[in-house]
LUMTI-930915 format. One record per residue (C-alpha): residue in one letter; y, x, z. Coordinates in pm, whole numbers, plus 50000, padded with zeros to 5 digits. Last residue first. Layout:
N
aYXZ;...
END
This chain:
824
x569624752747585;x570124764247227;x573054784647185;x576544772347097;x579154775246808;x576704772846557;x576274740346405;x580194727046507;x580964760046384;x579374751946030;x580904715146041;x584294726446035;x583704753345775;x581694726045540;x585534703245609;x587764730845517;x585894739745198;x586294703945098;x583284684745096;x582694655144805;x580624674844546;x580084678544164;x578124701943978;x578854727043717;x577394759043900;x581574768043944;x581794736144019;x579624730844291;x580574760744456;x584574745444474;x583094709744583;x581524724944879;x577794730444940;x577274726745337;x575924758645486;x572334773545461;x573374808645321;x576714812945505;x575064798745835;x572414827345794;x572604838246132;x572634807146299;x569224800446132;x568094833046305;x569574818946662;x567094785146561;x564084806346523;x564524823546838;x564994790947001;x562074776946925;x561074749847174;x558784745647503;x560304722847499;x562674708547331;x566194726247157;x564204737046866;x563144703446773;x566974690846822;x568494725446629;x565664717246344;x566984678846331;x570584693246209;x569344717745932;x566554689545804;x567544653945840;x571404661745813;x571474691745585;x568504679245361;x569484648545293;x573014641145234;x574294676145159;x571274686945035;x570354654644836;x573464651544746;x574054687144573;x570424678144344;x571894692144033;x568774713443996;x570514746844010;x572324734744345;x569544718344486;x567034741144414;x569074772844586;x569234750144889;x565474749244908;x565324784244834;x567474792545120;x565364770245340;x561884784045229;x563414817345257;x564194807145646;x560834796945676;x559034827445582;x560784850545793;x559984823046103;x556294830446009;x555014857546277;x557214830646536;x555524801546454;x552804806646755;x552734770146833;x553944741946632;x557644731146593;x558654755946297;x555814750746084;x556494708446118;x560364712846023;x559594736945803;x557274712645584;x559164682345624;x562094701145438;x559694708845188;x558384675845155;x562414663145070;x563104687844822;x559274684644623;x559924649844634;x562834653544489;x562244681044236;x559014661844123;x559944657443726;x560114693543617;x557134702643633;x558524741143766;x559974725344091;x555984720844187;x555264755944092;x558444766344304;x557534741944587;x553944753644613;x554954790344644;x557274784044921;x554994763545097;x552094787845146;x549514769845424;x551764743745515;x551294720045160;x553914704944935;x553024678444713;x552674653945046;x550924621145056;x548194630045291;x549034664145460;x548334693445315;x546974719945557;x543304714845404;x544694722945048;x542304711544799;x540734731144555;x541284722244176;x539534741043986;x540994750743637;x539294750643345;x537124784543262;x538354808643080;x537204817342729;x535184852742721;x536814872842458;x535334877642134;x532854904242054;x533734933841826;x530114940541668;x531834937041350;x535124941741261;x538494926341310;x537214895541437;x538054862641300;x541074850141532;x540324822641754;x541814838242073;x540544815242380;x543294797142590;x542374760642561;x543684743642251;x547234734042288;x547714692342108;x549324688841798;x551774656841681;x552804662841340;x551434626841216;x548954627940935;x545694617241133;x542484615541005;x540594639541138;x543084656141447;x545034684341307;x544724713141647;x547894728441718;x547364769641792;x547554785542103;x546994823342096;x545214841542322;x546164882542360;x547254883342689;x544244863242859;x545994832343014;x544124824543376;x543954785143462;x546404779743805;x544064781544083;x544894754044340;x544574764944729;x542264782244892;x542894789945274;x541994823145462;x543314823845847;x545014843946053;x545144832946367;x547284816246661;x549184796146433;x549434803946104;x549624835445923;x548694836545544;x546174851145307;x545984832544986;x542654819844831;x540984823044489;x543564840644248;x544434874344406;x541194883344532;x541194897144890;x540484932944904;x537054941645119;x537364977445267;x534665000245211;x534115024545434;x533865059745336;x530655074245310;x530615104445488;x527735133645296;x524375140745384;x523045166045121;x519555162445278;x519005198345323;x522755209145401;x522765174945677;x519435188745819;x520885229645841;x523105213646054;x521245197346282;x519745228046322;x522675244746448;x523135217746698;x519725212546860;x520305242647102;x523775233147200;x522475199947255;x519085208547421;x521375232747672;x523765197247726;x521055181447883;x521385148447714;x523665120847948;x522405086948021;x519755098148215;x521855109848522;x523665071948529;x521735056948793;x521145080749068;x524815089548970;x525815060549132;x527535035048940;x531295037448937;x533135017649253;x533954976849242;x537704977949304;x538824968949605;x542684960749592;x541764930749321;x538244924249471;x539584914549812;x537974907350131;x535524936050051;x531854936050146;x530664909049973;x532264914249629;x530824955349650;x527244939749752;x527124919049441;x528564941549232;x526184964549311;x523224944049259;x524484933148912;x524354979048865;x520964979548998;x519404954948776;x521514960448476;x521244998548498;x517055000148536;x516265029448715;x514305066748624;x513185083448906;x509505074248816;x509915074348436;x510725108248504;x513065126448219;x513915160448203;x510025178048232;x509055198848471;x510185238148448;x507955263748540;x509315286548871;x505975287049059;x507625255749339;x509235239749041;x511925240748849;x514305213248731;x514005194148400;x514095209848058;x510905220847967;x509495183847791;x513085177047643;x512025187847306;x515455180647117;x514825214246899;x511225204246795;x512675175546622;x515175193846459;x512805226546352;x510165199146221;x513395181345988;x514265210345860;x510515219845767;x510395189145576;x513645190345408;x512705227645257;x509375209745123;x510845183744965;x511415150645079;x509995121844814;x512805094344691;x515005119544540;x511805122544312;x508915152444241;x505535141644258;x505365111144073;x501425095644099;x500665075843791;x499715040743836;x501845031743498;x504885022643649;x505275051543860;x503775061644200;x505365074044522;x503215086444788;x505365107645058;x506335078045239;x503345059745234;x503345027045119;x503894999545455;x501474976945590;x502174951145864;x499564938746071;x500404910746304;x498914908546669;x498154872946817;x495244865346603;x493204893246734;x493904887747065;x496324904447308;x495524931447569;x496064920747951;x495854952048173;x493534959648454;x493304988448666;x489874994248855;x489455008049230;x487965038249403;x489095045549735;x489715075549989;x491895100549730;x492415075549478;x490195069949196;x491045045648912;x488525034048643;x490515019148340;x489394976948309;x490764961147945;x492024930047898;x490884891347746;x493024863147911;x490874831747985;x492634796447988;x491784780348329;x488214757148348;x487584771748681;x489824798248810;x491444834148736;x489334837548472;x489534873348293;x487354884148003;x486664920947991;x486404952947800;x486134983647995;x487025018147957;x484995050747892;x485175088448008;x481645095748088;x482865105748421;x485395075848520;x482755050048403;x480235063748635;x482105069448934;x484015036048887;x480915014048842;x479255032449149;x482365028649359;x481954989649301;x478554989149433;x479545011349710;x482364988749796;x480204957449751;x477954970250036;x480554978950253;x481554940550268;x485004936350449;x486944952850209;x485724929949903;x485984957449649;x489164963649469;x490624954049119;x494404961849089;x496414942548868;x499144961448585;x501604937648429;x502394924048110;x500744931647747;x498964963347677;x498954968647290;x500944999147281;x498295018647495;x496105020947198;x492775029147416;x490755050147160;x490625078847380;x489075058247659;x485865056247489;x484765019147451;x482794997747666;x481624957947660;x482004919047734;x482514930448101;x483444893648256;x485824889548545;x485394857348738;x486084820848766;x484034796548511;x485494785448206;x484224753547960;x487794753647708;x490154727547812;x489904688347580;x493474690147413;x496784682847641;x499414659847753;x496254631247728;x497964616247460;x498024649047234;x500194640646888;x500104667646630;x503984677646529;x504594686846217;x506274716546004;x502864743546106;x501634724246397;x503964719546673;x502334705746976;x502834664247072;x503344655147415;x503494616247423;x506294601747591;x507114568147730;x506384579048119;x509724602248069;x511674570648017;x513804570347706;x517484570547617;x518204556447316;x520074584047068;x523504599747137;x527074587847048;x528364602746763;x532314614546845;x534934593246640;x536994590946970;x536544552347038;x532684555547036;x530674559246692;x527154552246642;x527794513546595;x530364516846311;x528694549646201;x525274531146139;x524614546045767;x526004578745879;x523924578346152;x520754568545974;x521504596145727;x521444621746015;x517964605646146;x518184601646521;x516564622146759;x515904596347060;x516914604547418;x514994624247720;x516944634447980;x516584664148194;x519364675248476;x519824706448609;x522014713748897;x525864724548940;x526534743749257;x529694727749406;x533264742249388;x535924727649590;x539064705349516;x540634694349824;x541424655449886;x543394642750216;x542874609050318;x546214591350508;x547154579250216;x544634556950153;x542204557049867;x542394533649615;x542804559449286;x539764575649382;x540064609349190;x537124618648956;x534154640848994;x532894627949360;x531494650649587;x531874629649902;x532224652250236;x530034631250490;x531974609750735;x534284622251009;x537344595450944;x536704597850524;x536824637750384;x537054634450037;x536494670249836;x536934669049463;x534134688149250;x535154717049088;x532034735648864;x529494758348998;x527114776748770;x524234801348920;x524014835248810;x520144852348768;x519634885548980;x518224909948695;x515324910548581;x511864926748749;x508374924548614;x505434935048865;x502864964148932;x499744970049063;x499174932149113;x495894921449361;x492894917549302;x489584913649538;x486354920349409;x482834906749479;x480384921249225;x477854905049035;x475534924048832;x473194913348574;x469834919648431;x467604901548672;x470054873748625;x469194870748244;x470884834048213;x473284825848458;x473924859148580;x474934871848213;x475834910948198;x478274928448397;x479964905048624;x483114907448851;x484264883549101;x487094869949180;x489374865249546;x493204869749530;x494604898049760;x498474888749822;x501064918249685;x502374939049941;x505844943349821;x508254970549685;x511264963549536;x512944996649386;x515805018149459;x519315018949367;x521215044749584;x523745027349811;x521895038550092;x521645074550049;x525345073649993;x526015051650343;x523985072650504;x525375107250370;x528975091550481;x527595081950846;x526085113150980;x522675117951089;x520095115351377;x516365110051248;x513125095951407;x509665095551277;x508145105951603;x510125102551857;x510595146752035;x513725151251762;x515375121351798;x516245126252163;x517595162652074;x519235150051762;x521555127251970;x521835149252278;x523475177052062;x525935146451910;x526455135552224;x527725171252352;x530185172952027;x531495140352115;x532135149652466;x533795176852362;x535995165652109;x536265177551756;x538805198351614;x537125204151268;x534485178751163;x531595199151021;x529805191550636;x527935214050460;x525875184950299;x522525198350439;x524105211350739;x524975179650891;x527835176651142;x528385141951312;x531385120751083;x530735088351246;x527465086451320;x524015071951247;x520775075551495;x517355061151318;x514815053751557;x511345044951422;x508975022451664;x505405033851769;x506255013252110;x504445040452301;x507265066152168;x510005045652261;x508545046252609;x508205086352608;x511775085952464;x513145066252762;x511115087553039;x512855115652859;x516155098952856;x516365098653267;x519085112953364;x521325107653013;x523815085553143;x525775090252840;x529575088052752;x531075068652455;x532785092052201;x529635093251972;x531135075251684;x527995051951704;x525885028651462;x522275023751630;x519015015351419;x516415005651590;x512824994251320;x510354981051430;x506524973951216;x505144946151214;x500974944051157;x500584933351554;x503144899151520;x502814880451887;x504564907452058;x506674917151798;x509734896451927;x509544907152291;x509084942852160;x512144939451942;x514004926852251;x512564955552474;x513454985352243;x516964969452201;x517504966752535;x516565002252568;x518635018752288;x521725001752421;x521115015652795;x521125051652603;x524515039152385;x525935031152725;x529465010852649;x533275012852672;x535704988752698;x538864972352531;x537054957752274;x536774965851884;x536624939451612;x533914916651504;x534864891751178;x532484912150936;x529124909851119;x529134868251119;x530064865550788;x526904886350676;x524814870350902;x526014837250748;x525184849850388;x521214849150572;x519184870050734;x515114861150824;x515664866951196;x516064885451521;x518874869851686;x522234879151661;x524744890951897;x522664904352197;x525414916552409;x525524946852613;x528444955752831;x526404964153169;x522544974953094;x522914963953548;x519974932753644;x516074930753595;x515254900153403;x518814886553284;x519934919653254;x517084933753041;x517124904952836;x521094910352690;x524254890152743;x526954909052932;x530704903552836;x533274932052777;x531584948552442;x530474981152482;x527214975452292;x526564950752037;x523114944251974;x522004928051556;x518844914451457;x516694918851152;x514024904250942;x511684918550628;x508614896150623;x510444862750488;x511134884750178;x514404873349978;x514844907449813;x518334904649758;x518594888350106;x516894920050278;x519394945150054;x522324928950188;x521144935350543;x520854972950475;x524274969950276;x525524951250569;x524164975350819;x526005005050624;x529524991550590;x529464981750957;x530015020151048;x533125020950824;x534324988550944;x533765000551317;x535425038551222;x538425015551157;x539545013750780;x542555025950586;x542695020650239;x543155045749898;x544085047549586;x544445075149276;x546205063249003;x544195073248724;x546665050148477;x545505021148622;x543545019648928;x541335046249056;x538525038049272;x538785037949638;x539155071149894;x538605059950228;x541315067050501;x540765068850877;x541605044751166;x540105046251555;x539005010751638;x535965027351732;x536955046752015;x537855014152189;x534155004952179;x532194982851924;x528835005151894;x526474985951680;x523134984551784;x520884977251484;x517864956951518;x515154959251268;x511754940251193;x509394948550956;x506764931550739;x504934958650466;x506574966450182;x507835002450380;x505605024550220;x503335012849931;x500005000050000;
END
């Protein structure tokens, strides 16, 4: 069994004193910039750090074997079993209970502060002796645990510590001694301008220690780093009963062997911790009542009630509702639709009204009975036959590792089993069985490997897939390339060449990483990376987060730290290999002519869509493509048959001409022109919001839409300029307006601007601008190009050969009216 997955109970005896309210700075992650930051924390919160993260680590792994309790010493009440029973251990309180912990232990150890008094860490260590005794009494397999969490500035009564340690010793339990900066010579580490009675603690400390077996006196920062090292779960795993037969009982039972085995799993899958979901539920206390957890506001309630939003773990639900057909729905859209336009979901069914079906190819094959008739099994562990271990693939070995032991309580089965082993292990063969884990259960076929440990034999089992479960891909050979006729090519850029292969041997040989670890006892070098000291980053690194954001009171001064190095130390290649490895690398790329490609950036074609900037994203909208005119077409007027009028009609745009000799092909004819609708268009308008300016000008170029085109184009900025995230476009608006007015005056449309456009457009921008949240940047550009958007006058309408009714005075007037304030 591995060390320390076996039950155990701890109590740690926290030292709360007046010397530990003492302060001292902790270095914290950097913040931005490499800002370097610290906090002050008492010697208490320093020393608490490490029983949480011990505690911590018990509710991660959720075992109902692995319990603790926490002893307060030097705190000014007495509560403690030795008092109560026998009088004086003065200044002891039991605090918490030995128990499975909980979050609430965790709350409970970070609100205690420092007292006013002083207590005996010897009289600490023996009321926690007898309260874990007391506990383990009725529990013989536990093992306790004392840990005790001291600055070493209390005094000792230290008369009669070898009668103490003798007692300890009896109890078989492990003392583990952690203070605040003691000296330890294996980090080089000695506080400087200590006190004496600390220092003579401290000697006392590692001389108690040192005569308890398994017992250890330390200092608190190499605790707290050992501790927050990522290690693995380890747990006695439960011995299941089977039974494991060579040959056929039932049958030939002269000829068979039974053997009663016990199994139990060698190893086991880990994932990281899962997240649970919480969503805001409203809080409504009622005169004492339970808290209701009711999703919407009571409209009713008194005043007197007071709601609070709070978060409440969200849980999973299953309904079962009907698949409906997607042409049924859009048949049914009058009943299938609520008031929103969303489709409402199938029937709901009852769970009872089912009938498990199982996919079959693109069908589903009905089973009433939830499932087909079960395959005749009987419990036990079949050996169907043996193979030579060398032909194990180990890439087919599915899930975890089981143990296979002999009943321990029948000797006879363990030599019977130690037999099997014996043999098996010295001819060098495995196994194949058929595992039942119980009658009429699915069998799982695996493979037994003989496994001998220093006082017991054993098996190893692995699950192995079947034969329809494993799909066989073949590939050609690499360096077999034949042509079309069948005939083998032996020179093509295809096939490596001898120079490439031998690059390519020196650079794999080069990041060898067997001889690069540390060296052993004889001086050889292991190798760099041990799957055994090798951790899983998203396990250990959730866990550390977890930890870190229940330790601190605040994540935004408390960073979460860097991974330990523990963790990261793999993620790094031995920069010797790389060094070494370079140089051939480089003779690779020279062999293989390995050259940058340069990326290929995708260019927007010019007739197909336009690129344009629209509210929070840039988005890629087709609009009409105008029909392409090769340069050297030529329309010609077509006679209709029969008709002697004049009138002609364009051909499309293909050149007719006879070619001017042969093999000259003509040119392609383009197609007609698609007609792709604008999705920022809005119904009704000929101008659209994805690029209005160019719309307007092909729309002014018919000839007959210049007033609608006028008046949708003033729409048009009005509705750019009030939606969110206009600003990348306000550029683009104010050409639209200067255009606009540039139409009006070519076009002979001066009343429609001065009427129209100035009033419903110019004026009504300043009003949407001036609401919130507004645009006022865009309005203080408009002020800017008052000169550009201004009132035509009668004396620029003539000299364009227009007519207007505003005198120069009058557009001046009404420009400083305009302008002469900011918005808001």
């Amino acid at each position: 069994m591995p060390p320390g997955a076996g039950s155990t109970a701890t109590v740690f005896l926290v030292d709360v004193s007046q010397s530990m309210g003492a302060t001292r700075t902790l270095d914290l992650p950097s913040g931005p910039n490499d800002r370097p930051r610290t906090k002050q924390v008492t010697h208490l919160q320093w020393s608490l750090q490490f029983a949480m993260l011990k505690i911590q680590e018990m509710i991660f792994n959720g075992r109902k074997t692995d319990q603790c309790g926490v002893v307060l010493f030097g705190t000014e009440e007495t509560d403690n079993v030795v008092n109560r029973t026998d009088g004086g251990y003065d200044n002891i309180s039991e605090f918490l209970p030995i128990a499975q912990p909980s979050a609430d232990t965790l709350s409970k150890l970070a609100t205690l502060q420092p007292s006013n008094v002083s207590g005996d860490p010897v009289d600490a260590l023996v009321v926690g002796a007898e309260t874990l005794n007391n506990y383990l009494r009725t529990k013989r397999s536990w093992t306790g645990k004392i840990v005790l969490l001291t600055d070493g500035e209390s005094p000792i009564h230290i008369e009669k510590w070898e009668l103490i340690a003798r007692k300890l010793t009896s109890f078989n339990f492990r003392i583990t001694i952690i203070g605040v900066d003691f000296d330890d010579d294996e980090i080089d580490f000695h506080e400087e301008g200590k006190s004496h009675i600390k220092r003579e603690n401290e000697s006392f400390y590692r001389k108690f220690t040192a005569v308890i077996p398994n017992s250890v006196a330390g200092t608190l920062s190499f605790a707290l780093d050992e501790v927050r090292k990522p290690d693995m779960k380890e747990t006695r795993s439960a011995l299941m009963a089977n039974v494991l037969r060579l040959g056929d009982p039932a049958n030939n039972p002269l000829e068979a062997v039974e053997i009663m085995v016990k199994t139990s799993k060698c190893t086991a899958l880990s994932r990281p911790k899962a997240w649970k979901r919480f969503a805001p539920r409203e809080n409504i206390p009622s005169d004492g009542m339970d808290v209701d957890l009711a999703p919407t506001r009571d409209r009713d309630r008194s005043e007197n009630e007071v709601s609070k939003i709070v978060w409440a773990e969200l849980r999973m639900r299953t309904e079962f509702h009907v698949d409906r057909d997607e042409q049924e729905e859009e048949d049914e859209r009058g009943d299938n639709m609520d008031v929103d336009g969303v489709k409402k979901s199938g029937a709901k069914v009852e769970k009872e009204q089912l009938v498990r079906g199982y996919k079959y190819g693109s069908s589903y094959v009905p089973c009433p009975d939830g499932q087909f008739a079960k395959l005749s099994t009987h419990m036990g562990i079949s050996i169907c036959g043996f193979f030579n271990a060398d032909n194990f693939r180990r890439e087919l070995s599915m899930g975890e590792l089981q143990y296979v032991w002999a009943d321990p309580r029948s000797p006879l089965q363990q030599v019977a089993l130690s037999s099997l082993v014996a043999a098996m292990d010295k001819l060098n063969m495995y196994a194949i069985t058929r595992w039942v884990s119980k009658d009429m259960s699915e069998p799982k076929m695996g493979v037994l490997a003989p496994c001998r440990f220093q006082k017991v034999d054993c098996f190893l089992w692995v699950q192995m897939p079947f034969a329809d479960d494993v799909r066989k891909y073949t590939f050609s050979p690499l360096q077999k390339l034949l042509n079309r006729k069948g005939e083998r090519v032996t020179t093509h850029p295809y096939l490596p060449t001898y120079e490439q292969r031998e690059a390519m041997d020196r650079f794999v040989d080069a990041m060898d990483l067997t001889g690069e670890g540390e060296k052993d006892n004889d001086g050889n070098r292991s190798p760099w990376y041990d799957t055994r000291l090798s951790y899983n980053p998203a396990i250990h690194r959730m866990k550390q987060a977890l930890f870190h954001s229940a330790l601190v009171d605040d994540l935004a001064v408390d960073l979460l730290p860097p991974p330990h190095p523990e963790l990261t130390k793999y993620f790094e290649t031995p920069k010797k290999v790389v060094t070494r490895a370079k140089e051939v690398a480089d003779e690779c790329t020279t062999a293989f002519a390995i050259k940058q490609v340069p990326k290929k950036v995708a260019r927007p074609r010019k007739n197909d869509h336009r690129r344009v900037q629209d509210d929070d994203d840039e988005v890629l909208l087709l609009d009409r493509v105008a029909p392409q005119t090769s340069p050297t077409a030529a329309k010609r007027p077509i006679h209709r048959k029969g008709d002697d009028s004049s009138e002609t009609e364009p051909e499309s745009d293909v050149d007719i001409r006879a070619p001017s000799s042969k093999g000259t092909k003509l040119p392609t004819p383009s197609p007609e022109p698609r007609i792709v609708t604008d999705p920022q268009r809005a119904p009704g308008r000929i101008i659209g919001m994805a690029a209005p300016l160019a719309d307007f000008k092909n729309n002014i170029s018919q000839g007959d839409v210049v007033s609608k085109a006028v008046e949708d184009l003033g729409w048009v900025v009005k509705e750019v300029v009030s939606r969110p995230f206009s600003g990348r476009r306000h550029t683009e608006m104010i050409e639209c307006l200067i255009e606009l007015r540039e139409v009006c005056l070519q076009e002979d449309e001066i009343d429609a601007w001065n009427r129209y456009c100035y009033v419903s457009t110019i004026w009504l921008l300043k009003a949407v601008c001036a609401k919130e949240p507004g645009n006022s940047a865009f309005w203080n550009e408009v002020k800017k190009q008052q000169t550009n958007l201004g009132l035509i006058t009668a004396s620029e309408a003539a000299r364009h050969g227009g007519k207007s009714n505003f005198l120069d005075s009058l557009a001046e007037e009404v420009r400083c009216c305009l302008g002469g304030r900011s918005i808001g």
